[in-house]
C-alpha positions in Angstrom: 100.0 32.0 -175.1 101.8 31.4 -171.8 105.6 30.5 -172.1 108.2 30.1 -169.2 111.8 31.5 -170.0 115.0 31.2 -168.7 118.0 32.7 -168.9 121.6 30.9 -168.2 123.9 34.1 -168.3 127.3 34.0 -167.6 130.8 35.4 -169.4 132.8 32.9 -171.7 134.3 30.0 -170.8 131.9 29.4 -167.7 130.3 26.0 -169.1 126.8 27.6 -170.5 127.3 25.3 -173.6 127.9 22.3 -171.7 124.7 23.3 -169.3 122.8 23.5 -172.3 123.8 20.0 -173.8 123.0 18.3 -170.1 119.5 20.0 -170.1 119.0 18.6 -173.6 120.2 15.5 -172.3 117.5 15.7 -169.7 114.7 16.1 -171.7 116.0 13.5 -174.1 114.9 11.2 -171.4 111.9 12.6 -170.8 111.5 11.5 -174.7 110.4 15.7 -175.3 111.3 17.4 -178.6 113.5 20.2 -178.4 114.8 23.1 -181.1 118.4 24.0 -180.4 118.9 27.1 -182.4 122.0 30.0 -182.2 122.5 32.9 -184.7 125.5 31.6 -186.0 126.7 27.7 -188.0 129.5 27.9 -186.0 127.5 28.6 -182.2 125.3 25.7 -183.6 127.9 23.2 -185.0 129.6 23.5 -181.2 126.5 23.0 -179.1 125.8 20.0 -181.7 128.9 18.5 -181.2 129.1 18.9 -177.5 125.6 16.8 -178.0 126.7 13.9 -179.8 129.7 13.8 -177.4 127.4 13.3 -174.0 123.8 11.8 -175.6 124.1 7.7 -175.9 121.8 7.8 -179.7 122.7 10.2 -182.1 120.1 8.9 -184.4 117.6 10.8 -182.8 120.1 14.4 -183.4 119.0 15.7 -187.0 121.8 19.2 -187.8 119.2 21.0 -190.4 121.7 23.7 -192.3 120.8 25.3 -195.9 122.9 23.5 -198.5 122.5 26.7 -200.2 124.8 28.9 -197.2 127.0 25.8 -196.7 127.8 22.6 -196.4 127.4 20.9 -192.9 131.0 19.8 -191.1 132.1 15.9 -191.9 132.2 14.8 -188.3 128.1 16.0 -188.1 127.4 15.0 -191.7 125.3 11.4 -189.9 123.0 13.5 -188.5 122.5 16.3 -191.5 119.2 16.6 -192.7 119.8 16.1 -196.3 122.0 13.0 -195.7 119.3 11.4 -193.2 116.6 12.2 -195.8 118.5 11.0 -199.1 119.0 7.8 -196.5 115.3 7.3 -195.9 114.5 7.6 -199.7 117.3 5.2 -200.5 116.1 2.7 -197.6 112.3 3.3 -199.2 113.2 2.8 -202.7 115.1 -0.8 -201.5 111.7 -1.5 -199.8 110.0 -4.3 -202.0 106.0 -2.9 -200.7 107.5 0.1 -202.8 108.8 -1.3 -205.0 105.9 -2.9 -206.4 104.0 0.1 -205.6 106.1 2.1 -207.9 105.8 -0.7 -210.6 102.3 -1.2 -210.9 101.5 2.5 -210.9 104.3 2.8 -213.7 102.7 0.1 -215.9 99.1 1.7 -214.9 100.2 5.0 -216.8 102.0 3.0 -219.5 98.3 1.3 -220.6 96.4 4.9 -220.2 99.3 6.0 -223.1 99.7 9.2 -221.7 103.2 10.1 -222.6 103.8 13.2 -220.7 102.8 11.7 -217.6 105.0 8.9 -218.5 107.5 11.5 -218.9 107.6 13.3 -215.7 106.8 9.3 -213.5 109.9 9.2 -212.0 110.0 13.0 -211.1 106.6 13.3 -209.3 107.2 9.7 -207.8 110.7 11.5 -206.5 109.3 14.2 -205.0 106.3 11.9 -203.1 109.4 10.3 -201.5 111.0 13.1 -201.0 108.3 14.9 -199.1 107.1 11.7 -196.8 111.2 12.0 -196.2 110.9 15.5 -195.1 108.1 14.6 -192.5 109.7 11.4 -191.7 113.2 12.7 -190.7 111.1 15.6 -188.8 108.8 12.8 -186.7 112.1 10.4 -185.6 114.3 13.4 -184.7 113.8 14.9 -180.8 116.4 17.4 -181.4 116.7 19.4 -184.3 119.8 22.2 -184.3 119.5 25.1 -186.7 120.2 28.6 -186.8 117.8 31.2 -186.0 117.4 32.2 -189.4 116.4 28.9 -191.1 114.7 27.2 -188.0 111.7 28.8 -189.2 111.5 27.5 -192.9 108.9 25.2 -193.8 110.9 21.8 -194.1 110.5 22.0 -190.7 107.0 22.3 -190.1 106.1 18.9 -189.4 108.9 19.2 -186.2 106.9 20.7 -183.4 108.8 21.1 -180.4 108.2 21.4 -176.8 110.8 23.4 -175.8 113.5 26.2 -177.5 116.6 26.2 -176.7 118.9 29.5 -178.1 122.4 29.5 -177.5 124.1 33.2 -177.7 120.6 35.2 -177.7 122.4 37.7 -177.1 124.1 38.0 -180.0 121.0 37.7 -182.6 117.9 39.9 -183.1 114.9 40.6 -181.2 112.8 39.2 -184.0 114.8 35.9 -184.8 114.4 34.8 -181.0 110.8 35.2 -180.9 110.3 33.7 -184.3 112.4 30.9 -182.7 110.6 31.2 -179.3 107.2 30.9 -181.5 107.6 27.3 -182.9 107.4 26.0 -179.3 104.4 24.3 -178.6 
């Protein structure tokens, strides 16, 4: 596998972060997908700020942070993963095409009388929608910003992008940047 790095090195307060955010903004326009990762929430929630300050449509920005380790800041919360997927589901589940779909299978396993299908319908028919979500969310983003410890977990299979971007490498381990390095295409 043959991958070009570079390096933007500099002490603090020298405008790295903001380089970083106009390269993203760069390949924005050149419609590539790009990973912004840092070992730290807070490295990430600053370079994802900076983002939504200088790029004109935020929709395409998806924050992915583990709702187990915390929640995401309010002023990124329109571009949080969770929030963008329980969107899609709610906008799917408005959808009248699934609508009926969801109807006409429900009535299907009402005739065949199996009651414990019955009871776990609206579970299974859930988690359907929330796994197309998952991929959906992935395919309409061209920036996803993560740490280097969760930008490897499989939610985020289904993103594949063409370039890394890590903010503070420095302060993370060998491992997590190549894991990060590694889901570059």
């Amino acid at each position: 596998m043959c991958m070009n790095i570079c390096v933007i090195k500099g002490p603090p307060r020298t405008g790295k972060t903001a380089t970083i955010c106009h390269i993203v903004k760069m390949l924005i326009k050149r419609k590539m997908r790009v990973m912004m990762c840092a070992p730290s929430n807070v490295a990430v929630d600053t370079v994802t700020r900076n983002l939504l300050n200088i790029v004109d449509d935020t929709s395409m920005i998806t924050r992915f942070c583990s709702e187990r380790a915390r929640k995401c800041p309010q002023e990124l919360s329109c571009i949080n993963f969770s929030d963008k997927v329980s969107r899609y589901i709610e906008r799917k589940h408005n959808d009248p095409y699934f609508l009926d779909w969801f109807e006409t299978n429900q009535q299907l396993s009402l005739e065949k009388k199996a009651p414990i299908e019955n009871a776990l319908w609206d579970t299974k028919t859930f988690n359907v929608s929330r796994y197309e979500a998952y991929k959906a969310v992935c395919r309409d983003s061209l920036i996803v910003s993560t740490t280097l410890t969760t930008c490897n977990i499989s939610l985020l299979d289904d993103f594949k992008p063409e370039v890394v971007i890590i903010d503070e490498s420095s302060q993370s381990t060998e491992s997590d940047v190549i894991g990060a390095l590694n889901r570059g295409s």
